[in-house]
N, CA, C and O atoms as a Maestro MAE file, in Angstrom:
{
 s_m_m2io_version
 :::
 2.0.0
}

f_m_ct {
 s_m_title
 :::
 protein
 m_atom[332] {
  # First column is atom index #
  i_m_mmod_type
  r_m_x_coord
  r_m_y_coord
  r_m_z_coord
  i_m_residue_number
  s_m_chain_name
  s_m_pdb_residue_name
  s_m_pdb_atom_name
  i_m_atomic_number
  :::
  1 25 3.796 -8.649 -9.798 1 A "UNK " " N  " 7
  2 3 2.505 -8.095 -10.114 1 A "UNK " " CA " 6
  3 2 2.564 -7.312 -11.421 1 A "UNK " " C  " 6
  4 15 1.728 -7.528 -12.298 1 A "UNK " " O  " 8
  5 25 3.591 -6.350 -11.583 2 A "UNK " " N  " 7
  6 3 3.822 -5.623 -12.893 2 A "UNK " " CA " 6
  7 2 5.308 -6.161 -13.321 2 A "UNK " " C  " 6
  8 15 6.398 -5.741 -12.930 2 A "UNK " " O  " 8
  9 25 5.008 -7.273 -14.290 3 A "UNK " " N  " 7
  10 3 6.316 -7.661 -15.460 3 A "UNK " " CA " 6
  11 2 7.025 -6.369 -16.226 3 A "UNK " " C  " 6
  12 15 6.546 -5.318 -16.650 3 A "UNK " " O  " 8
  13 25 8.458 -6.937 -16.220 4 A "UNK " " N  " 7
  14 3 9.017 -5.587 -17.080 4 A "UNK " " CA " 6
  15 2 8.379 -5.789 -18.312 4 A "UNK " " C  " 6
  16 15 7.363 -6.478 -18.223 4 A "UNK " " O  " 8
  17 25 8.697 -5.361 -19.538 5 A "UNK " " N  " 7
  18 3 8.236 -5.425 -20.861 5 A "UNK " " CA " 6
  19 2 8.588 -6.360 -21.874 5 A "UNK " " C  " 6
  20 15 8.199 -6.529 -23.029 5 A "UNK " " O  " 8
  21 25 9.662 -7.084 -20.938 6 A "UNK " " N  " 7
  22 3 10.265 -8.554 -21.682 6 A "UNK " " CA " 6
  23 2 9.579 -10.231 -20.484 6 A "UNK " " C  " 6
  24 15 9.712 -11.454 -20.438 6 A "UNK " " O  " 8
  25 25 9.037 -9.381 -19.929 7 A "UNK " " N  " 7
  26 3 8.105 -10.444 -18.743 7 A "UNK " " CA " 6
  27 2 8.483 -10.638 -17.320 7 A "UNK " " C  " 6
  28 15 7.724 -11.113 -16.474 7 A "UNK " " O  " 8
  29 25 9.621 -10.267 -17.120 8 A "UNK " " N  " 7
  30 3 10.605 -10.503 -16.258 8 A "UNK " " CA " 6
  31 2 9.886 -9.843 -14.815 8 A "UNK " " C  " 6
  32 15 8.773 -9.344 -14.980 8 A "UNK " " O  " 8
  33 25 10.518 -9.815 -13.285 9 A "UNK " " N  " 7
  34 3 10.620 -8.951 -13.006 9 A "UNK " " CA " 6
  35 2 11.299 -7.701 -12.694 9 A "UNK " " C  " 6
  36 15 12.503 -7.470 -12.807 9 A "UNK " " O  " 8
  37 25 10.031 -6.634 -12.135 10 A "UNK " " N  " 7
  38 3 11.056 -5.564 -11.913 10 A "UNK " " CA " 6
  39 2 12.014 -5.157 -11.010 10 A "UNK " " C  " 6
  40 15 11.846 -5.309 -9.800 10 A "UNK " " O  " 8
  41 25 13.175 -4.565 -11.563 11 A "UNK " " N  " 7
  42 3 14.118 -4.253 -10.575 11 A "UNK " " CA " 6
  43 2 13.546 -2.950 -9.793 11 A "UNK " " C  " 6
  44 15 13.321 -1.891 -10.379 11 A "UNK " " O  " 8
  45 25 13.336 -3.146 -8.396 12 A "UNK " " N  " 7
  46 3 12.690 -2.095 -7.474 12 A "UNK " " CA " 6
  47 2 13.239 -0.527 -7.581 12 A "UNK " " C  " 6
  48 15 12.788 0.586 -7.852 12 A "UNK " " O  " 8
  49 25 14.961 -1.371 -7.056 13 A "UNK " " N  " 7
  50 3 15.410 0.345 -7.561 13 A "UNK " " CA " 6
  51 2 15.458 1.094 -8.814 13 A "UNK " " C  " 6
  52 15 15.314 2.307 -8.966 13 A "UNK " " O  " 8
  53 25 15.766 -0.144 -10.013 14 A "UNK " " N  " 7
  54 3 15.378 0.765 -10.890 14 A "UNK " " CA " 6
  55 2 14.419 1.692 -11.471 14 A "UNK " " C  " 6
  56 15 14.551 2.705 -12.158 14 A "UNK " " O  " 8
  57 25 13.331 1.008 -10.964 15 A "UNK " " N  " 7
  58 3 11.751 2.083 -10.692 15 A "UNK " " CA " 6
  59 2 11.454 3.378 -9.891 15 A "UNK " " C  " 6
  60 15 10.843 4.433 -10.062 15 A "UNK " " O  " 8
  61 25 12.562 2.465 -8.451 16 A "UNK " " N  " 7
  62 3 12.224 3.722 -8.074 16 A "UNK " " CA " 6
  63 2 13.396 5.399 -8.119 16 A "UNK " " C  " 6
  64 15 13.190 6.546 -7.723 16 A "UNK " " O  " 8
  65 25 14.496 4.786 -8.751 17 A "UNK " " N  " 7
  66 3 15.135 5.754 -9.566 17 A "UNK " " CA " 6
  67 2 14.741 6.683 -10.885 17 A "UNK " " C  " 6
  68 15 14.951 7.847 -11.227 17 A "UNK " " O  " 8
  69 25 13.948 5.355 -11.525 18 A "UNK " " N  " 7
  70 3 13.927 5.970 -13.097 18 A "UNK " " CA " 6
  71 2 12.078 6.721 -13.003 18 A "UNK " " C  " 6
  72 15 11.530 7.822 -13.060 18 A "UNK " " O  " 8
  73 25 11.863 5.851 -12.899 19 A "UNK " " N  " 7
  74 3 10.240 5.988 -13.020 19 A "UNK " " CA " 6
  75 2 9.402 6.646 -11.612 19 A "UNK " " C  " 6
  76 15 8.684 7.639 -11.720 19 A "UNK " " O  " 8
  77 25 9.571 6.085 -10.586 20 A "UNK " " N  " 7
  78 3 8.615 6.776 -9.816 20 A "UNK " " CA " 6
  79 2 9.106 8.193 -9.201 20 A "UNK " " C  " 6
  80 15 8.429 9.030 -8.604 20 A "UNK " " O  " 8
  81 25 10.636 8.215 -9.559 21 A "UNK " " N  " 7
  82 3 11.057 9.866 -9.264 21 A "UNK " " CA " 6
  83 2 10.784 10.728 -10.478 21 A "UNK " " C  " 6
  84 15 10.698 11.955 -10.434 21 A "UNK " " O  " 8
  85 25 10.683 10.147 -11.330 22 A "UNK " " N  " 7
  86 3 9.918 11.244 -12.200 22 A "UNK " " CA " 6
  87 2 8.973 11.343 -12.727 22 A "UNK " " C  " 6
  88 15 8.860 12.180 -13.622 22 A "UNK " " O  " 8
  89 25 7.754 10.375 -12.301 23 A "UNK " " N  " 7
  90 3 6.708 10.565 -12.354 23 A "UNK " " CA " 6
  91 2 6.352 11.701 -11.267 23 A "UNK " " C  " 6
  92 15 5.993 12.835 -11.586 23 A "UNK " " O  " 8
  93 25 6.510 11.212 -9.831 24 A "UNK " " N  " 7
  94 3 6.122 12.439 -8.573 24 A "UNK " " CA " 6
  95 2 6.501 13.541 -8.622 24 A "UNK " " C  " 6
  96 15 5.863 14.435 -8.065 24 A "UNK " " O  " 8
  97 25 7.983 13.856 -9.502 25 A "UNK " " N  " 7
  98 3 8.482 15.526 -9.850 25 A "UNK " " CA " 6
  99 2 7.997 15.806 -10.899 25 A "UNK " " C  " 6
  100 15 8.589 16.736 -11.447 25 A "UNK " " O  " 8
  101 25 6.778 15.228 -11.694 26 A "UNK " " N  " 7
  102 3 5.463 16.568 -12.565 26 A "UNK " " CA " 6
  103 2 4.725 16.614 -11.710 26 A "UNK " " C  " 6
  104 15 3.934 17.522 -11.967 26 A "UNK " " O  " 8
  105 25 4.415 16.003 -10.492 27 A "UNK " " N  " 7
  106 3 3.106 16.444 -9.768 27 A "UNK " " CA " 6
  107 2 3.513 17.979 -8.460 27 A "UNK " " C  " 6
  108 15 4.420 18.078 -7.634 27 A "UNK " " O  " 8
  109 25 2.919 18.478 -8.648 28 A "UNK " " N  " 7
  110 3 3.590 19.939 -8.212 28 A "UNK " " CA " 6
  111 2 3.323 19.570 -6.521 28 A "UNK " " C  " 6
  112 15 4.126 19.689 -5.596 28 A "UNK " " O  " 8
  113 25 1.960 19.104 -6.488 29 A "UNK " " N  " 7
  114 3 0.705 19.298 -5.659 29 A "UNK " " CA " 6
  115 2 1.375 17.894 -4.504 29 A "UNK " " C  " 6
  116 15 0.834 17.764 -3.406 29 A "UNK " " O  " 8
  117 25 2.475 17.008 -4.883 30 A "UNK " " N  " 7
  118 3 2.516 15.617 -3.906 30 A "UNK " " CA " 6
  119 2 4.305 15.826 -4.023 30 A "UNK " " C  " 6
  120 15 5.121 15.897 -4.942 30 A "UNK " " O  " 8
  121 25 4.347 15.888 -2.082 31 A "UNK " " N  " 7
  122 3 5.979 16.292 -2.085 31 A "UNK " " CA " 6
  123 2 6.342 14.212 -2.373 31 A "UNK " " C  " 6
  124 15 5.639 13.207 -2.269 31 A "UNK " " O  " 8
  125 25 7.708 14.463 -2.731 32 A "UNK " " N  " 7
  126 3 8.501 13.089 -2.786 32 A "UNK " " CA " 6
  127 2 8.375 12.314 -1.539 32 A "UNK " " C  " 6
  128 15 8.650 12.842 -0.461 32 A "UNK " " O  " 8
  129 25 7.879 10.800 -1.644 33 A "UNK " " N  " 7
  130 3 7.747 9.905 -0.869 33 A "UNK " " CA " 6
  131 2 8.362 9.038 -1.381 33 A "UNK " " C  " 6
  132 15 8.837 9.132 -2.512 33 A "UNK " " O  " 8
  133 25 8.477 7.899 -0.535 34 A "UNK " " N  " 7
  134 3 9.291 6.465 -0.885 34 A "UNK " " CA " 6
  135 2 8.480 5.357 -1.339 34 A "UNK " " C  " 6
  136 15 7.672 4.752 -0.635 34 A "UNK " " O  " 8
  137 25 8.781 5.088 -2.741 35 A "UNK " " N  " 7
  138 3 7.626 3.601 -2.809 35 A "UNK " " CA " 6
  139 2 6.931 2.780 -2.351 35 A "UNK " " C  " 6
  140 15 5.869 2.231 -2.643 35 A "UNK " " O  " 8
  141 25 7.931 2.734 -1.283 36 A "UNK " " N  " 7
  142 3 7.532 1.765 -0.663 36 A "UNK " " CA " 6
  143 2 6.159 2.299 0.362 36 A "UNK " " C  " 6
  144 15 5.347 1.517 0.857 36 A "UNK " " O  " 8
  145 25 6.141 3.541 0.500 37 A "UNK " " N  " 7
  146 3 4.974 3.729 1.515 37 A "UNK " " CA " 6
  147 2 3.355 3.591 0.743 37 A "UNK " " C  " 6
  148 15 2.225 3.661 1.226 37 A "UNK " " O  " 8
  149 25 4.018 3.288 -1.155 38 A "UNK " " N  " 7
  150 3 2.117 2.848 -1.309 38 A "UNK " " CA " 6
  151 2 1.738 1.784 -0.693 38 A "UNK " " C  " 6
  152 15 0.583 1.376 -0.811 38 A "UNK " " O  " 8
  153 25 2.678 1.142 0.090 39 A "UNK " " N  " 7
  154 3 2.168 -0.527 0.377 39 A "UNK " " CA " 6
  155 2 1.507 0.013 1.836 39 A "UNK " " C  " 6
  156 15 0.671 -0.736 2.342 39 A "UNK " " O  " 8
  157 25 1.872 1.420 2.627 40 A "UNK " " N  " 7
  158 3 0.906 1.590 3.768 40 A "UNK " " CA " 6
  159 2 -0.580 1.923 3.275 40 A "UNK " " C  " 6
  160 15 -1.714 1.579 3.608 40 A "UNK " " O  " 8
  161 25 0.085 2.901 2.156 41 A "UNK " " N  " 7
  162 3 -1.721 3.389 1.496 41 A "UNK " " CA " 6
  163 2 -2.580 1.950 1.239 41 A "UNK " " C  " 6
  164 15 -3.633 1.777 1.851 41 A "UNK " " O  " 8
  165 25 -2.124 1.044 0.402 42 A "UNK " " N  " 7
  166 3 -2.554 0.349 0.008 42 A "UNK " " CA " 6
  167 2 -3.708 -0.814 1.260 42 A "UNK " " C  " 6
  168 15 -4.864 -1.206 1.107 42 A "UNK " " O  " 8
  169 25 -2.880 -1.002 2.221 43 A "UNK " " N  " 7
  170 3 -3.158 -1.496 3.503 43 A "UNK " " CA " 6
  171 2 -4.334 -0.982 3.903 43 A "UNK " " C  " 6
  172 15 -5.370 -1.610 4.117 43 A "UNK " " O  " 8
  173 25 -4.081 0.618 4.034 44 A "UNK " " N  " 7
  174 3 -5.254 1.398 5.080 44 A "UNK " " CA " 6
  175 2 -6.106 1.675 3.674 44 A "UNK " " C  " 6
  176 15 -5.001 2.077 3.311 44 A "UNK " " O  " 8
  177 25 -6.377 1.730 3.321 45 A "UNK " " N  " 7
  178 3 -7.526 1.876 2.148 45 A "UNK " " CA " 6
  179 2 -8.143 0.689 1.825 45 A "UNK " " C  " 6
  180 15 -9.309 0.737 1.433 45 A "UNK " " O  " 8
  181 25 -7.293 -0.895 1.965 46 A "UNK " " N  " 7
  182 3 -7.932 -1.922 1.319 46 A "UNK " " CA " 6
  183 2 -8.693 -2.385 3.133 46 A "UNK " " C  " 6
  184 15 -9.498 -3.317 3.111 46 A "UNK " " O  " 8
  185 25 -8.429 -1.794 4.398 47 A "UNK " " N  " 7
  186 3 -9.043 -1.737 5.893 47 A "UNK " " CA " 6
  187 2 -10.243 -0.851 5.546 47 A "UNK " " C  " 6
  188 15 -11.338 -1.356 5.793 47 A "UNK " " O  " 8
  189 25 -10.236 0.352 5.028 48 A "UNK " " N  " 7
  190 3 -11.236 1.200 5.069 48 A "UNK " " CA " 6
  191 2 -12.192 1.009 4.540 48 A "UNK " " C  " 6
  192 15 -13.230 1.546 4.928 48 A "UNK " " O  " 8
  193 25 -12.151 -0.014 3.227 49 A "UNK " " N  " 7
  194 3 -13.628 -0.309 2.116 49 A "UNK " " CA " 6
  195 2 -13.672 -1.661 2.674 49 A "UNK " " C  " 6
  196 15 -13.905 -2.530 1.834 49 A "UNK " " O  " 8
  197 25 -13.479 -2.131 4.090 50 A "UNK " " N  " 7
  198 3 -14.106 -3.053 4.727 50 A "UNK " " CA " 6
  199 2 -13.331 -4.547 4.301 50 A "UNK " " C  " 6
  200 15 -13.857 -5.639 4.515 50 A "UNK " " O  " 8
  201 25 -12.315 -4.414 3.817 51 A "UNK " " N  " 7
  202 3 -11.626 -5.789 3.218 51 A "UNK " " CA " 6
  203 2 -11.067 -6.328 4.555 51 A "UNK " " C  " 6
  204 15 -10.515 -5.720 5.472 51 A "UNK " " O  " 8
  205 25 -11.386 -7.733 4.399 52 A "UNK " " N  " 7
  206 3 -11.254 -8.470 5.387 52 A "UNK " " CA " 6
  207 2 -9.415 -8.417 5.590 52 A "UNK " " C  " 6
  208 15 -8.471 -8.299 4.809 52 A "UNK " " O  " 8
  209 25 -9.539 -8.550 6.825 53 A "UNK " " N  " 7
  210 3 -7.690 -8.353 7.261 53 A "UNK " " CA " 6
  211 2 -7.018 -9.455 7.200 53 A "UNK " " C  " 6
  212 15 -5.788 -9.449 7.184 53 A "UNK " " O  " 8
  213 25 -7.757 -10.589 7.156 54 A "UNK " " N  " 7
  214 3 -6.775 -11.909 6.825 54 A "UNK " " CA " 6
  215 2 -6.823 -11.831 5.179 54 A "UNK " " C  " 6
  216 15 -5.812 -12.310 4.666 54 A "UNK " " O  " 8
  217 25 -7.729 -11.357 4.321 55 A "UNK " " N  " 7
  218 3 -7.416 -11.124 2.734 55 A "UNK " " CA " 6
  219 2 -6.309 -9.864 2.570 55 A "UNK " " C  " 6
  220 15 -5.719 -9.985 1.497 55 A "UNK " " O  " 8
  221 25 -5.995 -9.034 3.112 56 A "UNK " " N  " 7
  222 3 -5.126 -7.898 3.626 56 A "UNK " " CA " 6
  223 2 -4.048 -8.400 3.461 56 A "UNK " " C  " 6
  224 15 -3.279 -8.207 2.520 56 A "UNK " " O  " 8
  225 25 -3.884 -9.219 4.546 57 A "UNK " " N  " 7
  226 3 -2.341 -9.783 5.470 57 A "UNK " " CA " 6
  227 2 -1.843 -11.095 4.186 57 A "UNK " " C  " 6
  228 15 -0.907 -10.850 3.425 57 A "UNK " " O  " 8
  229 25 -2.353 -11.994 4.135 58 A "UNK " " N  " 7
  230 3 -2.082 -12.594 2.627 58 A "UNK " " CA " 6
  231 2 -1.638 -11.689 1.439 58 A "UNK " " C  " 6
  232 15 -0.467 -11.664 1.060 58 A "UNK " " O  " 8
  233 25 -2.649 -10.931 0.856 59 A "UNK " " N  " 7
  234 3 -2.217 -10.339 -0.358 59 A "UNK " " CA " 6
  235 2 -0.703 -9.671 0.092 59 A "UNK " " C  " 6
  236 15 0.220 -9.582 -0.718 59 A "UNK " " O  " 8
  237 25 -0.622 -9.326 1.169 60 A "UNK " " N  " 7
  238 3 0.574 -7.938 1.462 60 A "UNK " " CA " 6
  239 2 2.076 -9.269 1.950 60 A "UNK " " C  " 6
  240 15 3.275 -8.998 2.002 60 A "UNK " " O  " 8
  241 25 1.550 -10.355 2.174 61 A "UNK " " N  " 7
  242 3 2.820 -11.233 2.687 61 A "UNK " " CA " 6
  243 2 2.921 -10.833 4.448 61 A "UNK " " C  " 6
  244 15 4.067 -10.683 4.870 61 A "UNK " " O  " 8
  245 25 1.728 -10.658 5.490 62 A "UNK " " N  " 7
  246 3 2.263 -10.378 6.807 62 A "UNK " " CA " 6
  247 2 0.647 -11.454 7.374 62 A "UNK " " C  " 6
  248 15 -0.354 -11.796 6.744 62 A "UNK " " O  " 8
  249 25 0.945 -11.613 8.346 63 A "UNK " " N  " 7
  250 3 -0.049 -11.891 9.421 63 A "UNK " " CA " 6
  251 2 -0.899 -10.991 9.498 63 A "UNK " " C  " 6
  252 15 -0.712 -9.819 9.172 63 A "UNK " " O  " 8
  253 25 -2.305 -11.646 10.110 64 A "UNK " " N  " 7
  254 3 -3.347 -10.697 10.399 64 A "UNK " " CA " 6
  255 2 -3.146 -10.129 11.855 64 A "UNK " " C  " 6
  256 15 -3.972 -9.311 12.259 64 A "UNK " " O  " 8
  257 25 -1.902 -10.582 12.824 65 A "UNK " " N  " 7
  258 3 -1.806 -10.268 13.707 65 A "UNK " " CA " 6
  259 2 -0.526 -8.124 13.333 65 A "UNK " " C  " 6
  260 15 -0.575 -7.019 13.873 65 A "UNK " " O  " 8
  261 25 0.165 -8.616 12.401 66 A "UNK " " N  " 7
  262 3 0.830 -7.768 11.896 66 A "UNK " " CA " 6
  263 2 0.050 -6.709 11.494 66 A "UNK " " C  " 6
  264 15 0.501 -5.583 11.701 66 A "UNK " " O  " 8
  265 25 -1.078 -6.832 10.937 67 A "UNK " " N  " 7
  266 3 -2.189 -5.982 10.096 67 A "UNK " " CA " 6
  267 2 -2.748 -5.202 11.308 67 A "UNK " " C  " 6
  268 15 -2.926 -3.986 11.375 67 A "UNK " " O  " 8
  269 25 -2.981 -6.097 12.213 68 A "UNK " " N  " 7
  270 3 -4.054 -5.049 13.426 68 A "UNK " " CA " 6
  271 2 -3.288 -4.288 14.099 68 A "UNK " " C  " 6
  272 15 -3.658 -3.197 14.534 68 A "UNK " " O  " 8
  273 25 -1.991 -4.831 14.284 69 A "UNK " " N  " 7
  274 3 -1.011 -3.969 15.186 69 A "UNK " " CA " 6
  275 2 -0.762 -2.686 14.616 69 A "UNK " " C  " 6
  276 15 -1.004 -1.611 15.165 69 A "UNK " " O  " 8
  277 25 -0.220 -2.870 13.385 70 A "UNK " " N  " 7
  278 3 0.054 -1.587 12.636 70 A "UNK " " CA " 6
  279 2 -0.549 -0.840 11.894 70 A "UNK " " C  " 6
  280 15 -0.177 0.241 11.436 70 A "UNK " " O  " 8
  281 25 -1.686 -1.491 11.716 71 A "UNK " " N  " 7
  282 3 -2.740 -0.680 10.378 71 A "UNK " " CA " 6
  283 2 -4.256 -0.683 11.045 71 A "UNK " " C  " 6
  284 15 -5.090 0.200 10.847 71 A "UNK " " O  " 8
  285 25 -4.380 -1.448 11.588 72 A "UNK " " N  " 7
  286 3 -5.992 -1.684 11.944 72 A "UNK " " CA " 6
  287 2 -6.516 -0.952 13.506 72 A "UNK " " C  " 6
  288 15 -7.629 -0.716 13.976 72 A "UNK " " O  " 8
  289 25 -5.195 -0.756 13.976 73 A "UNK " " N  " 7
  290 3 -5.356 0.177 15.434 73 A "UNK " " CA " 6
  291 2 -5.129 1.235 14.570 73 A "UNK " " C  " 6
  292 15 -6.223 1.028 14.043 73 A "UNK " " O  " 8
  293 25 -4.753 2.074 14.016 74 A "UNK " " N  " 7
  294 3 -4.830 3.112 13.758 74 A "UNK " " CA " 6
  295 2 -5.997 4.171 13.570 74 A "UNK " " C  " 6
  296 15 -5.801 5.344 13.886 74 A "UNK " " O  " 8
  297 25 -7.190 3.757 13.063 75 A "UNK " " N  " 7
  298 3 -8.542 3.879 12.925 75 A "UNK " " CA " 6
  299 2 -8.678 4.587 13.833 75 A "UNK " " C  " 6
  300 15 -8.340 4.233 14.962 75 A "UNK " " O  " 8
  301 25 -9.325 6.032 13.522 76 A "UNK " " N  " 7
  302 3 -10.032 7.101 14.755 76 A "UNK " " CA " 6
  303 2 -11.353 6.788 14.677 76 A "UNK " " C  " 6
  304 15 -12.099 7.072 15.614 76 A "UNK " " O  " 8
  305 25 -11.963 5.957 13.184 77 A "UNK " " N  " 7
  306 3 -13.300 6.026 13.297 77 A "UNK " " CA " 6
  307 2 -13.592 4.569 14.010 77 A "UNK " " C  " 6
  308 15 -12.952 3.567 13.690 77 A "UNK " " O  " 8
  309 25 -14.657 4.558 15.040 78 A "UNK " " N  " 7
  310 3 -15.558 3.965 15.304 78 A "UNK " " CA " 6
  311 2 -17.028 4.128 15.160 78 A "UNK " " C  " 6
  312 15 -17.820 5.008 15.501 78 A "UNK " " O  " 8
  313 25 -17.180 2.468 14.261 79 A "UNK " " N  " 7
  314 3 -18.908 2.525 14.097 79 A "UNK " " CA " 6
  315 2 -19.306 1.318 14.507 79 A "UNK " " C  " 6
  316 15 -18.735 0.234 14.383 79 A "UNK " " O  " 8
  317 25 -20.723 1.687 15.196 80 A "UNK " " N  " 7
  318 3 -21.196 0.511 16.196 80 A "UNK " " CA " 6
  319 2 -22.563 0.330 14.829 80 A "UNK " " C  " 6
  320 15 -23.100 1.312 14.316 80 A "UNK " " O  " 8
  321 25 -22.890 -1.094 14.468 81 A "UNK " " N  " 7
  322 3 -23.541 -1.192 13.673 81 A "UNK " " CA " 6
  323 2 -24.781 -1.320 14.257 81 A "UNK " " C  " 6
  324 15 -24.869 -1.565 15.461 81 A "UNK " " O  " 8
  325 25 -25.923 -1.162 13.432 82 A "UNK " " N  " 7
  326 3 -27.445 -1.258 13.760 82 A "UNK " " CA " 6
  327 2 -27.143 -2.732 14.017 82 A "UNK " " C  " 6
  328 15 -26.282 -3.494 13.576 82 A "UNK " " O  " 8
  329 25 -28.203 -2.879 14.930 83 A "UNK " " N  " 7
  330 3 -28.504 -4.071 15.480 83 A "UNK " " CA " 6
  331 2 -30.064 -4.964 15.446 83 A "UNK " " C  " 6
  332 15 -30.163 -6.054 16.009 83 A "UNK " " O  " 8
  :::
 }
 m_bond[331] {
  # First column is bond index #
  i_m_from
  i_m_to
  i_m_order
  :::
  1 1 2 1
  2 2 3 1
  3 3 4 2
  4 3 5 1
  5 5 6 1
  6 6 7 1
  7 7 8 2
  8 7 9 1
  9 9 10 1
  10 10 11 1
  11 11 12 2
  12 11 13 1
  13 13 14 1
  14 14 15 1
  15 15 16 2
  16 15 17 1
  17 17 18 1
  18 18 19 1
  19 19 20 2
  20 19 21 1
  21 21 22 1
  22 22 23 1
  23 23 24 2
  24 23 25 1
  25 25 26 1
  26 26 27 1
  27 27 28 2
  28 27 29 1
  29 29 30 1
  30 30 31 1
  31 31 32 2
  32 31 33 1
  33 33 34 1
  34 34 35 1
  35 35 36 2
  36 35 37 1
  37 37 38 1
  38 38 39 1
  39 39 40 2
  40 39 41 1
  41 41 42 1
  42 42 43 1
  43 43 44 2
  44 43 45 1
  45 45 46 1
  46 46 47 1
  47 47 48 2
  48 47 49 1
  49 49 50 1
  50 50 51 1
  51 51 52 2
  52 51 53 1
  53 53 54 1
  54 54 55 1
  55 55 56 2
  56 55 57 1
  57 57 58 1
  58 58 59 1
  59 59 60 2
  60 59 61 1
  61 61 62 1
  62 62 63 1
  63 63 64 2
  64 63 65 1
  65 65 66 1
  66 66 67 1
  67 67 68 2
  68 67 69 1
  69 69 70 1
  70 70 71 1
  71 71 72 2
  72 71 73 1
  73 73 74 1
  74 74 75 1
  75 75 76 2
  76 75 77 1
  77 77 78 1
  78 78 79 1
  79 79 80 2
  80 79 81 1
  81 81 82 1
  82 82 83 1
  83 83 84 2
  84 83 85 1
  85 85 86 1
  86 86 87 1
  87 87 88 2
  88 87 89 1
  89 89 90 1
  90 90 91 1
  91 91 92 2
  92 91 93 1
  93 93 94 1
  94 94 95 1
  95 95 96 2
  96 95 97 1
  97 97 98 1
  98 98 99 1
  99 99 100 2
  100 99 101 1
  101 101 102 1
  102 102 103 1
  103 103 104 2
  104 103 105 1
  105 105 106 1
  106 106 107 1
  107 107 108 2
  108 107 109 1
  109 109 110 1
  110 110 111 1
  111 111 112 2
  112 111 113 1
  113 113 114 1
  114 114 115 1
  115 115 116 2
  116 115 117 1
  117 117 118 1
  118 118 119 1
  119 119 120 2
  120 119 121 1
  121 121 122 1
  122 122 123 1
  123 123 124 2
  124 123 125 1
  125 125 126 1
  126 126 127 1
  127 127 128 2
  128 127 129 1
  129 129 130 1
  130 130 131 1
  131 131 132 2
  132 131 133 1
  133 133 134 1
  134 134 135 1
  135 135 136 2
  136 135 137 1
  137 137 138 1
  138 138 139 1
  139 139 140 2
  140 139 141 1
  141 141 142 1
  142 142 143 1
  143 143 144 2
  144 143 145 1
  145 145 146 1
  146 146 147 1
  147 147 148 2
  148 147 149 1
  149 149 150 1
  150 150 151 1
  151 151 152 2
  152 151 153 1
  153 153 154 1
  154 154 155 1
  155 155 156 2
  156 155 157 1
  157 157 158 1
  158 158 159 1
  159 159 160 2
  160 159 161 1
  161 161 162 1
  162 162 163 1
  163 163 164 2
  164 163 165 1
  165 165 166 1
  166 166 167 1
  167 167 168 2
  168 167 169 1
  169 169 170 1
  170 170 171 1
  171 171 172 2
  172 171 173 1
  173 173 174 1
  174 174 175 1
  175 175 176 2
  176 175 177 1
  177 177 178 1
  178 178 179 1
  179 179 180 2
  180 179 181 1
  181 181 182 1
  182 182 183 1
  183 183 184 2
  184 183 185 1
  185 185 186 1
  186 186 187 1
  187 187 188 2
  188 187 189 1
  189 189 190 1
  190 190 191 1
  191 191 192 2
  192 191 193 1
  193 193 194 1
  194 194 195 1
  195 195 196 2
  196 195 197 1
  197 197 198 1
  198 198 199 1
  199 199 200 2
  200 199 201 1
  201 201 202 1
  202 202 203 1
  203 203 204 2
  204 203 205 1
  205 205 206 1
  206 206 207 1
  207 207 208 2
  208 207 209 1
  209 209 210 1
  210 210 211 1
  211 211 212 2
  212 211 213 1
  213 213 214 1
  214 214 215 1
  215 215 216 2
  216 215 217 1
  217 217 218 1
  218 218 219 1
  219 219 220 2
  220 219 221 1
  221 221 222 1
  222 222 223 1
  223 223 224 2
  224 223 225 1
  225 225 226 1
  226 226 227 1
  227 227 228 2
  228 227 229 1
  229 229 230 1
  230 230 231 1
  231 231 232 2
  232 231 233 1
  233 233 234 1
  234 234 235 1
  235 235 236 2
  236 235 237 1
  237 237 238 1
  238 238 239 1
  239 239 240 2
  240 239 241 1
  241 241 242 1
  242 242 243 1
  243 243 244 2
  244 243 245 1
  245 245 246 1
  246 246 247 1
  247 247 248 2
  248 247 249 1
  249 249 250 1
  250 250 251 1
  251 251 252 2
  252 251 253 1
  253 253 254 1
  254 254 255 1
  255 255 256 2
  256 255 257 1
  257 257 258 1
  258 258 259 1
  259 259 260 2
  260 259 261 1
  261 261 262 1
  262 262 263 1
  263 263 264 2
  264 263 265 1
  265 265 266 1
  266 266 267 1
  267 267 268 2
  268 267 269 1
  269 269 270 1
  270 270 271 1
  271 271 272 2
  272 271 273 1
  273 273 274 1
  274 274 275 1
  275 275 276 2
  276 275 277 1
  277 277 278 1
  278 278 279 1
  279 279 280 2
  280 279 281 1
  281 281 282 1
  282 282 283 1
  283 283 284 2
  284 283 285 1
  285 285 286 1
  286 286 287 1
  287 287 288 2
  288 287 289 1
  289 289 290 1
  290 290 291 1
  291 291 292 2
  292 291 293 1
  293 293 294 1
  294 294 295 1
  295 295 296 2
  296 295 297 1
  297 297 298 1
  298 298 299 1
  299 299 300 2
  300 299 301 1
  301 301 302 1
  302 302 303 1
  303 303 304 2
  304 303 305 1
  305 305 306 1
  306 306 307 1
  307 307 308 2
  308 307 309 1
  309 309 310 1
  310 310 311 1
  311 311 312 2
  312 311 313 1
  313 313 314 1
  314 314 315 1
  315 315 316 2
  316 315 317 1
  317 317 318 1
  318 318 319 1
  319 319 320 2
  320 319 321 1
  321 321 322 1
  322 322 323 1
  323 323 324 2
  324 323 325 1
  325 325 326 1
  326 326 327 1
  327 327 328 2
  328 327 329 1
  329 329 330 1
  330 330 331 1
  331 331 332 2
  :::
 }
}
């Protein structure tokens, strides 16, 4: 999705050694997390603005059965739509 600067791809750890640990240690305000958990943000946010869970489960590489188990039960909100 993001080519290194010669086109290639990126090496994970090296990002998340070089670059995403020191990007998150100027932010005062967001303790250190693991890269890998934007792919939960990414999940429950692309569930929340209503994106369909089989477009979800494709883009992310899992089943839509994978998506409901772990991301789509999670939801405290329930809304019953006008009818």
């Amino acid at each position: 999705m993001f080519p290194s600067p010669e086109g290639k791809w990126i090496n994970v750890h090296n990002l998340a050694q070089r670059a995403w640990k020191t990007v998150l240690s100027t932010l005062d305000e967001i303790e250190y997390r693991k890269l890998y958990q934007t792919r939960h943000t990414f999940i429950t946010l692309a569930l929340d603005n209503k994106m369909d869970v089989k477009d979800v489960a494709k883009l992310v590489g899992n089943s839509p059965e994978i998506i409901y188990r772990h991301y789509a039960g999670q939801s405290k909100e329930i809304i019953v739509p006008d009818f």
